[in-house]
N, C-alpha and C positions, 0 to 999 in steps of 0.2 A: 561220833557224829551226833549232833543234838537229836531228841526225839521230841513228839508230838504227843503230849500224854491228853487222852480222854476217858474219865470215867474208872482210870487207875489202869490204864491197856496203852501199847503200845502200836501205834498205827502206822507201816509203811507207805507213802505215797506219791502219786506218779506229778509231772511239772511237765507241762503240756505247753510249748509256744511255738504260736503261727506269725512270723515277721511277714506281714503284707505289704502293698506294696504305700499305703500311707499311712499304718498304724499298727504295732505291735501287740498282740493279744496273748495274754497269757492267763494260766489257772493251774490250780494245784487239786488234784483228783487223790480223794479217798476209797478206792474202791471207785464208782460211777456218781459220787456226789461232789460236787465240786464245794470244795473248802476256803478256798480265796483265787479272787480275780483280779487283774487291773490291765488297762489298756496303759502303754507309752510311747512316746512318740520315739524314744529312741532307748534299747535294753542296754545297761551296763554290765560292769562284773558286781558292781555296790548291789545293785538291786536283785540280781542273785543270790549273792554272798546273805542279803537279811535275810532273805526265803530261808535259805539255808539253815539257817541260824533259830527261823520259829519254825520250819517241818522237818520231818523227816523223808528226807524226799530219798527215792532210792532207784528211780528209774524215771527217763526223761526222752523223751523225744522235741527236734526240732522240725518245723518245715518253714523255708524261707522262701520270699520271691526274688529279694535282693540282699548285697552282702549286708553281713553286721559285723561287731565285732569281738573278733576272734578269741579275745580271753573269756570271753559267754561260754564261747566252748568247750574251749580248757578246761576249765573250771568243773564246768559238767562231766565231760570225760574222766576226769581224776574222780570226782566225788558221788558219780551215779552211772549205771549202765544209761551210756546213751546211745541214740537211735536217730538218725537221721534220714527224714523219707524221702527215700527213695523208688522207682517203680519195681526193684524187684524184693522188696518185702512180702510179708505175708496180707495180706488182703482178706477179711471177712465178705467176699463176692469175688463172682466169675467176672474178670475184665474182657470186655470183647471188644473194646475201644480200638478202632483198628492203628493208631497211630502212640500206644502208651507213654512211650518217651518223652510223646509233646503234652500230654496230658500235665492242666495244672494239679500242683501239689494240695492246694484248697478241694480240687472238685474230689480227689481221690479220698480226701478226712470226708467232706461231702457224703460220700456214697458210702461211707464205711459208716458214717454213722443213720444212714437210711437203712442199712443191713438189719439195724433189730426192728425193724417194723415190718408185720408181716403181713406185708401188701405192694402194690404196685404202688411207687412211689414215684413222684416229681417233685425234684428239689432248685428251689428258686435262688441265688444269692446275688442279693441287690446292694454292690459295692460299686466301686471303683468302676467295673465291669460288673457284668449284670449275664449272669450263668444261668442254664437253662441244663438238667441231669435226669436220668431217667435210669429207675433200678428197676425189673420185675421181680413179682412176688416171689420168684424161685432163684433171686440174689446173682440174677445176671446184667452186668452194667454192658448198658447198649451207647451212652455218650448223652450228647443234647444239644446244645447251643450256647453262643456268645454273642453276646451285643455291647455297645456303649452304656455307659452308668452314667445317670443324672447330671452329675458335675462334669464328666465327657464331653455329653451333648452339649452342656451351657456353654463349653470354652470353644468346641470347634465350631459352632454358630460365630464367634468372633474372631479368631485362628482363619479360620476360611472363606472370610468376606473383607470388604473394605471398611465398612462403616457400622455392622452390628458391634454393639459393646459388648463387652465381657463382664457376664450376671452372677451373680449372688443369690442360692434360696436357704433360708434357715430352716431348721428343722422342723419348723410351725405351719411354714407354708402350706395354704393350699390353695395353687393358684384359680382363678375364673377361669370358664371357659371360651369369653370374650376379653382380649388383652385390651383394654383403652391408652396403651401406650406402646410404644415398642420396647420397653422392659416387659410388660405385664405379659406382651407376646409374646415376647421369649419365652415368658417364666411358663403360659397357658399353654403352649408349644411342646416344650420340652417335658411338661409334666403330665398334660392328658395325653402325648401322644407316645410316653414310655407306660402309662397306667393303661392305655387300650391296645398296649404291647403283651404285658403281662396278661390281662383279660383274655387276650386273644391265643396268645401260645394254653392256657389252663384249658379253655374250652375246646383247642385243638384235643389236647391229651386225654381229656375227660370225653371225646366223642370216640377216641380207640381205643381209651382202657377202662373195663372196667375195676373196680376195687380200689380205686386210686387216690391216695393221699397226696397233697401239697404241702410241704414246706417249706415257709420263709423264712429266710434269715439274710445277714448285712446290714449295713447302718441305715440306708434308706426304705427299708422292705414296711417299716409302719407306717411312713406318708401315704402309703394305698389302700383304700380299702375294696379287697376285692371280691368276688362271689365265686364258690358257694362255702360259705363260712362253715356250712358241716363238715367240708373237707378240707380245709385250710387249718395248720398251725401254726403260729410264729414262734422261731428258738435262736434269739440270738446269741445261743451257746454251741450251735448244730456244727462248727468247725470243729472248735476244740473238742467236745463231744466226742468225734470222730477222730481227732487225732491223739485221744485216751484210749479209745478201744482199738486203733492199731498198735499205740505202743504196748498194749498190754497183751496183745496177740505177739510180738514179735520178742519182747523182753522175755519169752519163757527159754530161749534160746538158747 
């Protein structure tokens, strides 16, 4: 198997990928330092196979929300312990989510990577859908919320009317909060009224917990900027993250 040489040592390392449900994420973990990244929109066994080829990759977990394809896995199976999460893994927290099974595969890397902070945590992921998690200081997951994501709200504004069109905001946007058109109100709609979303669930959690950290992460969680910035991080590495320190909890197996 090829190695990874740094510094004249020999580095095993773990290959972390989260198939979402509109973009693939992967990383290659050194120990807790991620080594290489890349987002695609669709993982092959080619793209694999070059990993392959510049690490040493020796242990691998996936979590998917839909299929991919299956020589990814093979591949891995033959050439690395792999792991595929599911709810009766090992877990760095107490799950008391009363429904586990239904539990997304995202929220549980989520919370497992909330587990090394030692505080009351709220964890924000601002995708597709837009998650709302909550860990206490003493690594007990109690669950949180889900709502629509940005690009949600734009299309079922037009999905479920007659005449509203179906908008478009790039990643620069930040709309007025007076729309002068019925695009612009869309756009001021959808964006102040998921930004006094998040506003309003932090200041909920922040009035019953104390000690309480926020982190954000997902691809739209920078378009906001929200308060109170002492207690706000942004990591939009906080899946994988997590889905590194499960595999590495469960690969000792």
């Amino acid at each position: 198997m090829p190695q990874f040489v740094f510094l004249g040592y020999f580095f095993t390392m773990n290959l972390v990928i989260d198939i979402g449900n509109t973009v693939t994420k992967l990383a290659v973990f050194s120990s807790e330092e991620i080594c290489f990244n890349k987002n695609y929109d669709s993982l092959t066994i080619v793209d694999i196979q070059e990993l392959m080829n510049k690490f040493n990759i020796v242990n691998s977990i996936i979590s998917e929300v839909k299929s991919f394809d299956s020589q990814v896995e093979e591949l891995l199976a033959q050439h690395t312990k792999l792991i595929k999460l599911t709810p009766e893994l090992k877990f760095p927290f107490k799950n008391l989510y009363r429904t586990p099974q239904t539990l997304g595969k995202d929220r549980y890397a989520l919370v497992a990577a909330a587990s090394g902070l030692n505080n009351n945590v709220l964890i924000i992921d601002a995708g597709t859908c837009v998650t709302y998690d909550f860990l206490d200081e003493h690594k007990n997951y109690y669950g949180g919320a889900i709502s629509p994501g940005l690009n949600m709200r734009l299309k079922a504004l037009n999905q479920f009317t007659g005449k509203l069109p179906e908008i478009e905001m790039n990643e620069q946007e930040q709309p007025q909060l007076i729309g002068d058109s019925t695009e612009n109100s869309i756009k001021s709609g959808v964006f102040n009224g998921l930004k006094q979303e998040l506003q309003g669930v932090i200041n909920q959690y922040l009035q019953q917990y104390k000690n309480l950290k926020i982190v954000l992460t997902g691809g739209n969680i920078e378009r906001f900027d929200l308060e109170p910035k002492n207690r706000i991080f942004a990591d939009k590495f906080f899946v994988l993250k997590g889905l590194n320190k499960i595999l590495k909890l469960n690969a000792k197996d």
